[in-house]
Every structure is written in structure tokens, then in C-alpha cells.
BALOBA-1460 file (C-alpha; in Angstrom, 3 decimals):
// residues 71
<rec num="1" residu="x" x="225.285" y="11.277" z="80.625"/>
<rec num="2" residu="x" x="222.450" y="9.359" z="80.316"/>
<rec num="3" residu="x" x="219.478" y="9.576" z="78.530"/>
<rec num="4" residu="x" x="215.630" y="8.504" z="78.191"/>
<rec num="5" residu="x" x="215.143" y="6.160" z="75.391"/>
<rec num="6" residu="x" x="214.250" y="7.667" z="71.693"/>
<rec num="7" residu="x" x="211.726" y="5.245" z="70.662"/>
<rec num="8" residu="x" x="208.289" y="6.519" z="70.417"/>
<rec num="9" residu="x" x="206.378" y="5.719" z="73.988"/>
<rec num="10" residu="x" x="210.041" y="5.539" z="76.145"/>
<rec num="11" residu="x" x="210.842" y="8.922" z="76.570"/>
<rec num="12" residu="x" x="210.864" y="8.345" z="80.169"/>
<rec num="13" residu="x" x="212.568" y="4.609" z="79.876"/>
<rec num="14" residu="x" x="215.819" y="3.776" z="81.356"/>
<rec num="15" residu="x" x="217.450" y="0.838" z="82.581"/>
<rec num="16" residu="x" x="220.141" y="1.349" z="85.670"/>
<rec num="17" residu="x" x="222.482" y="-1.713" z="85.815"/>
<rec num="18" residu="x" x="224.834" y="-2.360" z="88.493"/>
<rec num="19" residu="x" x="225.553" y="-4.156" z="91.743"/>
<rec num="20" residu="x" x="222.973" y="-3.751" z="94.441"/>
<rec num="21" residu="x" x="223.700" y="-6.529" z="96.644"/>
<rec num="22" residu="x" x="222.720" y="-9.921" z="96.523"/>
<rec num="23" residu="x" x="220.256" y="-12.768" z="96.525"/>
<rec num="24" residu="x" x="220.479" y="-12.994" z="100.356"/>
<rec num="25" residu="x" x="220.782" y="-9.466" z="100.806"/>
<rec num="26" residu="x" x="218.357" y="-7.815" z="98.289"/>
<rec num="27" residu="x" x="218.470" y="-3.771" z="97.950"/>
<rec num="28" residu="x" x="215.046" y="-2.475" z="98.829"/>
<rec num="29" residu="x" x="214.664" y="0.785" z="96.895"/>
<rec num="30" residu="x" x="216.931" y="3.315" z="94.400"/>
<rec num="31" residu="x" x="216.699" y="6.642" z="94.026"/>
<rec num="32" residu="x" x="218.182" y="9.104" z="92.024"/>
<rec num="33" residu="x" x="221.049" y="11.386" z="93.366"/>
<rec num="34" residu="x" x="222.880" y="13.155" z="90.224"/>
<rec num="35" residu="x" x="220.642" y="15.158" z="87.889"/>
<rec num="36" residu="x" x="219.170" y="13.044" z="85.318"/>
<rec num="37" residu="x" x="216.922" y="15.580" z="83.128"/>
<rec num="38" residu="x" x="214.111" y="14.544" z="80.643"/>
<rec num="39" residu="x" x="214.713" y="14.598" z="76.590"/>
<rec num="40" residu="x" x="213.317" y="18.047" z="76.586"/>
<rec num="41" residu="x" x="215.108" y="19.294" z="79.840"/>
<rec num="42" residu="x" x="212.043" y="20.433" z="81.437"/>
<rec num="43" residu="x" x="212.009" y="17.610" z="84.223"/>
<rec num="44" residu="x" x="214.660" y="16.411" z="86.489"/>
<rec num="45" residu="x" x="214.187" y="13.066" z="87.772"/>
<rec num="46" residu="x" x="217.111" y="13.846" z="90.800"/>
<rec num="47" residu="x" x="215.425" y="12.510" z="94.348"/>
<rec num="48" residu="x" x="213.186" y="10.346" z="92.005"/>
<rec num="49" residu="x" x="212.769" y="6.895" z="94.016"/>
<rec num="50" residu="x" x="211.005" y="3.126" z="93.403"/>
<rec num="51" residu="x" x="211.004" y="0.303" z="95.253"/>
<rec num="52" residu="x" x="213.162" y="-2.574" z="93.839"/>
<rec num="53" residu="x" x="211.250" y="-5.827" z="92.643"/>
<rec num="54" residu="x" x="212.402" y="-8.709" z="94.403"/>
<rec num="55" residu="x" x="213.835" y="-11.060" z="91.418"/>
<rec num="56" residu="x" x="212.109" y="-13.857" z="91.995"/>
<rec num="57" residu="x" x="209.270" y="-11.869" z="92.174"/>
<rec num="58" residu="x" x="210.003" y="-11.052" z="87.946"/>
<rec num="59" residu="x" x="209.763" y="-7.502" z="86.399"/>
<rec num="60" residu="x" x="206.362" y="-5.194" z="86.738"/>
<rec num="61" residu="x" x="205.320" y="-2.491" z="84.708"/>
<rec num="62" residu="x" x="205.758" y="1.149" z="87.002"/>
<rec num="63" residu="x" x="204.234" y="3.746" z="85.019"/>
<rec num="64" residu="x" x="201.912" y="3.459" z="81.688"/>
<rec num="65" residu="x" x="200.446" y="6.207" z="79.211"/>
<rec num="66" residu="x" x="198.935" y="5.580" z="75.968"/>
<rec num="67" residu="x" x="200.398" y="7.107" z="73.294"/>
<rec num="68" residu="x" x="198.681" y="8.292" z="70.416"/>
<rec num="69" residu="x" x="199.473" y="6.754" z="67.282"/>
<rec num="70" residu="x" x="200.173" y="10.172" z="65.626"/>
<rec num="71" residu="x" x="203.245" y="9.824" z="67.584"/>
């Protein structure tokens, strides 16, 4: 199963790895098809999509929060 990262302010972090094409033939988007629930189980991320950064194009930041330091 996997999970969200622990560390404070990655909760909703993760990093999917794999083979989606290639340099020539670049995927466009991924999505989420198997459940893939939040550390507190009160979200599922399943039909979750984002477009896929080309890689020459070099990684962007998708979603920020600021987290308060009590945290």
C-alpha cells in the first residue's frame, strides 16, 4: 500500500515511479485508479489526475500550504 509521506508539511507527498513512455513519446497526464486514501483515511485520492511535466521542462511545485510551525 502506499502512503503519504510522515514528515511534517508532506502529508499529501508521494512520488509514483515507473515507465510512462519515452523521450519521443512523453505521457501527458496520470491519474489515480486504485484507492489511495490520506494518513487519516478521510480522503481518497482515486480519479485524482495532473498533467505530467515535460522533463526538459524540470520539476514544478503543484500544490502549497503553509504550515504552522506548531506542527
Amino acid at each position: 500500500m502506499r502512503t503519504p509521506a510522515a514528515d511534517i508539511g508532506e502529508l499529501r507527498t508521494i512520488l509514483v515511479v515507473g515507465e510512462y513512455g519515452s523521450a519521443e513519446d512523453q505521457p501527458v497526464s496520470v491519474g489515480i485508479v486504485g484507492n489511495l486514501l490520506s494518513k487519516d483515511r478521510q480522503l481518497n485520492f482515486i480519479g485524482a489526475t495532473a498533467t505530467v511535466i515535460a522533463l526538459e521542462e524540470g520539476p514544478t511545485i503543484r500544490w502549497s500550504e503553509i504550515v504552522p510551525e506548531s506542527q
